[in-house]
Backbone bond lengths (Angstrom), bond angles and torsions (degrees), N, CA, C in turn:
res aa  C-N    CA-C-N  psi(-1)  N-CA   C-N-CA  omega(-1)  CA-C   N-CA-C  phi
1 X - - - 1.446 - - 1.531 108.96 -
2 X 1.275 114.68 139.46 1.461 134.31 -156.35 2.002 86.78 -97.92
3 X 1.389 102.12 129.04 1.324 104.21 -167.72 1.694 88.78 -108.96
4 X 1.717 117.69 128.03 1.341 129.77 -159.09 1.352 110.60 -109.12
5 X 1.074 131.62 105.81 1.356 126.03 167.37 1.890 131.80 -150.25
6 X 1.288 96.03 139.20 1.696 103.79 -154.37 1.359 95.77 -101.16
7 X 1.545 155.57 89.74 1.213 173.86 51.57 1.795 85.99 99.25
8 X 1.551 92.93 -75.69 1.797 100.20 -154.26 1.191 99.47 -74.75
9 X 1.761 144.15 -41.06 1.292 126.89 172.12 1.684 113.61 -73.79
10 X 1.474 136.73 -5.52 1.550 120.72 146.42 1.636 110.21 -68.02
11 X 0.951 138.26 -6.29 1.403 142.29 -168.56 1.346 95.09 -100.90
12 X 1.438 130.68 -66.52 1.427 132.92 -175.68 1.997 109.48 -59.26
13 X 1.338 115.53 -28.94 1.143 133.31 176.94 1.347 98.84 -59.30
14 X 1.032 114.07 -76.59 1.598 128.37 176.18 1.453 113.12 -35.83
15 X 1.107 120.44 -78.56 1.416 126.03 -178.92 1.588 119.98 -54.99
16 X 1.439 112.69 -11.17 1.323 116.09 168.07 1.375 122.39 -95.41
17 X 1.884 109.07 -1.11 1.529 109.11 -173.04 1.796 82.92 -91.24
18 X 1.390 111.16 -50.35 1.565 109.98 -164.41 1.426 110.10 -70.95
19 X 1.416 112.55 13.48 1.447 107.53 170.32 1.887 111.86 -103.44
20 X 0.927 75.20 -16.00 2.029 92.41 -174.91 1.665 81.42 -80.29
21 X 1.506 117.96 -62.60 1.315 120.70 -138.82 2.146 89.29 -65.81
22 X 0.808 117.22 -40.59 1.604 126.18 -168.08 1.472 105.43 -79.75
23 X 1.646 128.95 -25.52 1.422 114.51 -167.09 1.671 76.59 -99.06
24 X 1.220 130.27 -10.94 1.572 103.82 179.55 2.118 107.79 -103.18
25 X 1.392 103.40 26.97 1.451 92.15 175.64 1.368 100.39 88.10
26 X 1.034 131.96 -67.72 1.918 143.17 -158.14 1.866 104.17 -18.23
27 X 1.037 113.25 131.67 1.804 114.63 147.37 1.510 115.75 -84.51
28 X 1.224 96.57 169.28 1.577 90.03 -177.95 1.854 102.40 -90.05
29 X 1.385 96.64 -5.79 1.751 86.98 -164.77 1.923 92.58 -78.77
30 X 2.028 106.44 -26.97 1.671 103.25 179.65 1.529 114.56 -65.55
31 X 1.369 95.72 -46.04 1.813 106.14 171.18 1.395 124.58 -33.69
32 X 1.454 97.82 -41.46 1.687 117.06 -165.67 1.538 99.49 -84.55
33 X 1.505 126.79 -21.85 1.147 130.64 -166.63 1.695 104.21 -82.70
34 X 1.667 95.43 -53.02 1.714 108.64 -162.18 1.564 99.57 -68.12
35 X 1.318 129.96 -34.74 1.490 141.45 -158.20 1.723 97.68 -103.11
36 X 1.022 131.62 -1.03 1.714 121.95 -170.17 1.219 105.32 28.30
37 X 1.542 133.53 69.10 1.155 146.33 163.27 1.443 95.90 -136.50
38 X 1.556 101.32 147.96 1.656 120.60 179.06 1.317 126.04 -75.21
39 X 1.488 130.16 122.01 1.435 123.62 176.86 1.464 106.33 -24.51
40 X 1.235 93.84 -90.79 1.468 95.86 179.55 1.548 140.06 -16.50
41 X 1.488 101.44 -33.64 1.518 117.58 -172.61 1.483 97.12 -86.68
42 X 1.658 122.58 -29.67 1.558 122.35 -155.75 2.213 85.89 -91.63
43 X 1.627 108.39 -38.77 0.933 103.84 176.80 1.967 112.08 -47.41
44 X 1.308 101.73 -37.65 1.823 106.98 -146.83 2.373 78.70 -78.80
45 X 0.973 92.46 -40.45 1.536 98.01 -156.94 2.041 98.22 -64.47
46 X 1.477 122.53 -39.79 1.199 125.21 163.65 1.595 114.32 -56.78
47 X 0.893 103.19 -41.69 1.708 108.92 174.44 1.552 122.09 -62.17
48 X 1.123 94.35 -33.66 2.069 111.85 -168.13 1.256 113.40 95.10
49 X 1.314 132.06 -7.14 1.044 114.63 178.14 1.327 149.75 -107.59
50 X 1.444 100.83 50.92 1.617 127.10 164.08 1.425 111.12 -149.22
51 X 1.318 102.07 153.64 1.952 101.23 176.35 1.331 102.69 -101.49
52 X 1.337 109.07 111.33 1.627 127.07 -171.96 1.793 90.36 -70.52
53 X 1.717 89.34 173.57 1.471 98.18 173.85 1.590 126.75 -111.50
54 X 0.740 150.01 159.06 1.571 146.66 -160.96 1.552 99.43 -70.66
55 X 1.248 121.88 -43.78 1.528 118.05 167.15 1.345 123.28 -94.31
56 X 1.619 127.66 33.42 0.721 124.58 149.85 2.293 102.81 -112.71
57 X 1.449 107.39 -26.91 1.358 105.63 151.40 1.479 122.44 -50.11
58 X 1.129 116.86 -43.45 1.571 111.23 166.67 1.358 133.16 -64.75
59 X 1.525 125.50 -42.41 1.294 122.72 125.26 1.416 118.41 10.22
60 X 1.526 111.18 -124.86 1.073 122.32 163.76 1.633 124.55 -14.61
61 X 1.073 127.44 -69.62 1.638 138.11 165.65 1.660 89.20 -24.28
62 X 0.991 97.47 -91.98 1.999 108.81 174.40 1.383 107.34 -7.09
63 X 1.362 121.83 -72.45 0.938 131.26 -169.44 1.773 120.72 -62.28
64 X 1.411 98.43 -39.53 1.417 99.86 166.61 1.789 107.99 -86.18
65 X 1.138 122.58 56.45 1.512 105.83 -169.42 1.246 134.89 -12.25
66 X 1.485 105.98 84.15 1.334 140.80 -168.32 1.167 135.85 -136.34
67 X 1.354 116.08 -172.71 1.909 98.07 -175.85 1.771 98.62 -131.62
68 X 0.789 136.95 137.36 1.854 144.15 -164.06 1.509 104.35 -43.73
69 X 1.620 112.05 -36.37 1.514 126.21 -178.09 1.586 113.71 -78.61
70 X 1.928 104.99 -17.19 1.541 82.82 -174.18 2.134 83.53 -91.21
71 X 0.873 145.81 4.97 1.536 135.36 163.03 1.635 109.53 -67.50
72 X 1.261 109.01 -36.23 1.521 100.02 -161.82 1.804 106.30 -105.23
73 X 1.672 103.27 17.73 1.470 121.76 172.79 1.391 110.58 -66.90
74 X 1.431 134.89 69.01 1.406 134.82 -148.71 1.938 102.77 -141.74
């Protein structure tokens, strides 16, 4: 299995969660609370450097009362 990964859209991914997460106030430690996702993981996923999972994108989405499509609106 061919392991897939797009560098500049985890980067644009990223920078569009910590832009939601910052124009709405959020910490990452509240983020991590409301979404049951791990600092660390919300840290690695703002950064780009992991390929999150669609239900852990939903998560988050959730948490920002949102829809999975307005995150990946980039």
């Amino acid at each position: 299995m061919t392991k897939i990964r797009d560098e500049k859209y985890l980067k644009a991914l990223g920078k569009r969660i910590k832009k939601i997460r910052t124009e709405k106030g959020i910490s990452t430690y509240d983020l991590s609370y409301e979404s049951s996702v791990s600092r660390s993981q919300i840290n690695s996923i703002e950064k780009g450097s992991i390929n999150t999972t669609i239900c852990t994108l939903k998560s988050i989405a959730e948490a920002f009362d949102m829809k999975v499509s307005d995150l990946v609106d980039f």
